[in-house]
N, C-alpha and C positions, 0 to 999 in steps of 0.2 A: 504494500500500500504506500502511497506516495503519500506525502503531508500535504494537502490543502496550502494555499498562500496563508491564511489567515493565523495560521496556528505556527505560524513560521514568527512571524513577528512577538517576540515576548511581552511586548505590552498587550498587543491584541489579545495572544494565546491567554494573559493574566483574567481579562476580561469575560475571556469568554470558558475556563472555567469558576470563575464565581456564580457565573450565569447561569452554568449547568449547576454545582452547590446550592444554590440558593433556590434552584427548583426540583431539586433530585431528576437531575436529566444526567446520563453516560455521557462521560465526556470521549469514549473510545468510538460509542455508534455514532455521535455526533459529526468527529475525524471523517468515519467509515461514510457515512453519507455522503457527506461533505466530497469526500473522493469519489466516491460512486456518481457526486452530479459534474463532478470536472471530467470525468471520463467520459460520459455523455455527452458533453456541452459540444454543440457542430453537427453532431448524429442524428440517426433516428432514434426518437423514441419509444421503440418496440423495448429496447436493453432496458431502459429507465425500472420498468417495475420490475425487472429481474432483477437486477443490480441492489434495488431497494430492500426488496423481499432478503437479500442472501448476506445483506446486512443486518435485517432484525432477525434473519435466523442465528447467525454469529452470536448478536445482543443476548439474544434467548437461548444459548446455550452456555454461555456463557457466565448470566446470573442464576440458571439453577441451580438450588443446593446439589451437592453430589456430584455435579457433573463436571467430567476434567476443563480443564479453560485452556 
């Protein structure tokens, strides 16, 4: 996974996780998104909800108890 521009900049990055803290949002799906729409951007968006979907699958497997990460 590539970094996003925005999580490159350490003030940004600071920003935006407080943002995710402060609302119990994943700051890792956030990234994961985040790359999933730059990787799109230009395309068709046939990919778009694949991309999306294998992002919250990751998320979700992720956060369950028990399950290896």
């Amino acid at each position: 996974m590539r970094t996003p521009a925005c999580f490159e900049d350490k003030d940004t990055r600071k920003i935006i996780e407080e943002l995710c803290r402060r609302h119990n949002v994943d700051l890792q799906l956030i990234e994961e998104l985040c790359d999933a729409v730059q990787k799109q951007s230009g395309q068709r968006k046939e990919g778009m909800a694949s991309e999306i979907s294998t992002c919250i699958d990751s998320f979700l497997s992720r956060s369950q108890p028990g399950k290896k990460k």
